[in-house]
Every structure is written in C-alpha cells, then in structure tokens.
N, C-alpha and C positions, 0 to 999 in steps of 0.2 A: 697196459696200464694207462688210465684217461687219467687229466688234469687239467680242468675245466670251470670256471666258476660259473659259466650259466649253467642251469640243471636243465634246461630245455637241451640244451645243447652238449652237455652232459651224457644224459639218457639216451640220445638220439648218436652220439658215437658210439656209445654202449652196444644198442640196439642193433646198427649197422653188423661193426665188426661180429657179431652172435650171429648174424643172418646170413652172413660170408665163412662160418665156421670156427671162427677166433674167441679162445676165451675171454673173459676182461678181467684181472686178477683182481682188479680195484681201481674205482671211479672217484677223485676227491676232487674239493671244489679250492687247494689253496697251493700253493706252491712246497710250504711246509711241510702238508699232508703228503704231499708225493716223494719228499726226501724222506720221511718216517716208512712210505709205504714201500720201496724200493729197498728200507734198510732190511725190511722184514722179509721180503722174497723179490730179487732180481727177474724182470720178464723181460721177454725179449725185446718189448720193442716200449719208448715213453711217449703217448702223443699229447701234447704240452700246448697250453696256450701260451702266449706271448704276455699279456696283461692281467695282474691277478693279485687277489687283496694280498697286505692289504692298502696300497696305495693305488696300484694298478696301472704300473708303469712296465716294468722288466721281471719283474719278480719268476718267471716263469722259465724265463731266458738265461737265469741269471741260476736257478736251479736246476738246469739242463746240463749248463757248465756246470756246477759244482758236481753233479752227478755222472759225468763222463770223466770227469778228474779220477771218480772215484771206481767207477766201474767204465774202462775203456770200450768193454764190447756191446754195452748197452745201446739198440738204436734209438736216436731220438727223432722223432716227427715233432718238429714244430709248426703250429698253426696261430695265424695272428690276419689282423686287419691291416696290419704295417709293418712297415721294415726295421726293426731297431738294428741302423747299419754297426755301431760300436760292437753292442753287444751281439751280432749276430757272427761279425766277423772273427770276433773272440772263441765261440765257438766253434768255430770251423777252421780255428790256427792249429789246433792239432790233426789235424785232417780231416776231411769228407767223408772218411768211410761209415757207412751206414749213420748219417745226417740226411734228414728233409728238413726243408722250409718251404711250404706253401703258405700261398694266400687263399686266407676264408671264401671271402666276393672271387676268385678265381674258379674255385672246385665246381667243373662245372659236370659232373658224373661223379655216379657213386661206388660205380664199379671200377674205375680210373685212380678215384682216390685209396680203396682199396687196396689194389693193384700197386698204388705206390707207398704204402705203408707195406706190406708186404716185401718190395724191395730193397726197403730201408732196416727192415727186420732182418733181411739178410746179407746185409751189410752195403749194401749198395747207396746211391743217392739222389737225388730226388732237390735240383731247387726251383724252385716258381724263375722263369726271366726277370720277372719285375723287380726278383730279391737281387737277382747277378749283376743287373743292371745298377740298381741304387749302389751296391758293394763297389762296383769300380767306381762308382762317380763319388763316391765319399772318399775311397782310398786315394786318390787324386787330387780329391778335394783337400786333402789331410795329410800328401806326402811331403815331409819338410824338405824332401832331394830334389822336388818338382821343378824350384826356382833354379836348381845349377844346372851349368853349364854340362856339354860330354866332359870338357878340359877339368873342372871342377870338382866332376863324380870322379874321374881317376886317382887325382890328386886327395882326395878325400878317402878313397878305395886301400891307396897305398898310405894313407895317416893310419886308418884302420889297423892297417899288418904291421904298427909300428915302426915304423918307417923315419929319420929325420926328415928334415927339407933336401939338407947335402944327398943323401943317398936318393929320394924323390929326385929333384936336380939327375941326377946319374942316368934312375931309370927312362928317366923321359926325354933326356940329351935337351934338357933347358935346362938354362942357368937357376941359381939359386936362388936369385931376387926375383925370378919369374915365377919361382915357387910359391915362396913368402908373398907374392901378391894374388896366387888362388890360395892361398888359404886364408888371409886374413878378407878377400871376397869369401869364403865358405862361412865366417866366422860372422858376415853381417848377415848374408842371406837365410844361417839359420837361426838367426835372434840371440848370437851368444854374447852376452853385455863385455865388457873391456874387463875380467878379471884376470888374474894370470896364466899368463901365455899355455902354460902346463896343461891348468885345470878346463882350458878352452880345446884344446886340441883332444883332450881325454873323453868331452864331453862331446867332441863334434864324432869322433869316433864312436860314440855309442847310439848316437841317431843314425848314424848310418848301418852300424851291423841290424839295429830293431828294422830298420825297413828294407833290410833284404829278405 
C-alpha cells in the first residue's frame, strides 16, 4: 500500500513494485486515505511519505504511528526528503522490527530499494545513516540527563527506585548532606523551578525513567 501525494510519484512506486512482482492493494494521495485504506484490508508492507496534506508537515509519519499502534505487524517504509527526528524516533520507540526510513535524494537503484522494502515487509529494517545519524544528534541534543554528572545519574538512578537521601547516603557511603547537594544540583540542572521538595524529586524521577 502506497501513500503518496505526488501522482507522478505515486504511479511510478505503483509501477515499480508491479514490475518486481508485488501487488499494490492501494495507492492514495493523503495520509487519512491510508488510515481508511488499511482499516479495510491490512497489507503487508505501508510505504508512506513523510510530508502530506493537508499541511504537509508530518502528517504521514504521524499516521504510520498511529497505524502500528494499531496493527503491530504491519511493515512501514517510510520515505521522506528529511528527517523528522521527533516524530521519527516516536516511531521506532516501540521497536525496529520491520521499520524503514530512507531518503528520497538517497535511493540510488531501484532494485536496492526494492530489495529493501522487501526486508522491511519481512520484518526486518532498513534506515538510511543520514536518519541514524540526525536521531543521535537530536537525542543528545534533547537528553535532560546530558548535563549530570556519573555522581548525579546515580544519585538520581537511586531517587528513581525510591529511595530517601538517608538510605542514598548508605548506598553510596557518603554522607547525607552530600546527598542533598546532588540532588538539589539534579534539581537545577533539570530546570525544576523551587516547588515542593516532594513534587521535585517525583518529577526529577520521571525524566529520568522516560530517558532510559
């Protein structure tokens, strides 16, 4: 199943995958159309563009996820001009299996890209470097753990597990007030404003479980 809004480009993936022996159960030009056309018969493999009305930002990327939500063994090939690192990585947090991301200006054979729709149809995966590359440099770019310290990620590791300062203190054979000052370092470095002690430590606990 194509999802496509240029029809040149459309037709011409159509054409392809027919030529390589693959049927095409349905070619549409909108992201909508492809959650409608999925509802009606699951194929094995979705190749999706990135950008698509009707704003033509994510639209595409955004109903790849939704449609893996829905249907986990569905492969998706996504094809795009760019990386949308948010939404891409969204994607691929429930795992890789049978996920592609290439890039358009990349594909440079047509038996290759075949070849890797194919892969992805069988569960395997398929991402362009250019997409791995941008994904660590956003995640990086974007990790709030980035700024701490090793002493800090520990000390934060063990807030996590519920843990006091005193019993922290214990595990780490430093004192308490040595505690109480990585954590209220933990509490600047990840922007958490001066509300109660509680609701700080509860909240610096949950940035750390989302970015493991």
């Amino acid at each position: 199943m194509i999802a496509e809004d240029s029809v040149l480009l459309r037709e011409g993936l159509s054409g392809i995958f027919a030529r390589f022996g693959h049927e095409v159960v349905a070619a549409v030009g909108s992201a909508v159309e492809l959650v409608h056309a999925v509802g009606r018969e699951v194929p094995d493999l979705v190749v999706v563009d990135v950008r698509m009305p009707p704003t033509f930002r994510d639209e595409g990327l955004r109903a790849a996820i939704a449609l893996r939500r829905d249907h986990p063994g569905l492969g998706v090939l996504v094809l795009s001009q760019v990386v949308e690192e948010a939404a891409a990585g969204e994607l691929m947090q429930a795992g890789t299996r049978g996920i592609g991301y290439l890039l358009k200006d990349r594909i440079g054979a047509i038996a290759q890209f075949v070849e890797d729709a194919r892969a992805v149809a069988s569960g395997g995966t398929v991402i362009d470097p250019d997409v791995i590359h941008q994904l660590l440099v956003h995640r990086r770019a974007h990790d709030p753990l980035e700024a701490l310290s090793p002493r800090e990620r520990e000390v934060l590791a063990l807030v996590a597990e519920g843990r006091s300062n005193s019993a922290i203190a214990q595990r780490l054979h430093v004192s308490e007030a040595a505690v109480a000052k990585h954590v209220t370092s933990v509490y600047l470095k990840l922007d958490l404003g001066p509300d109660a002690d509680d609701h700080r430590r509860v909240l610096a606990a949950l940035t750390f479980l989302r970015s493991r």
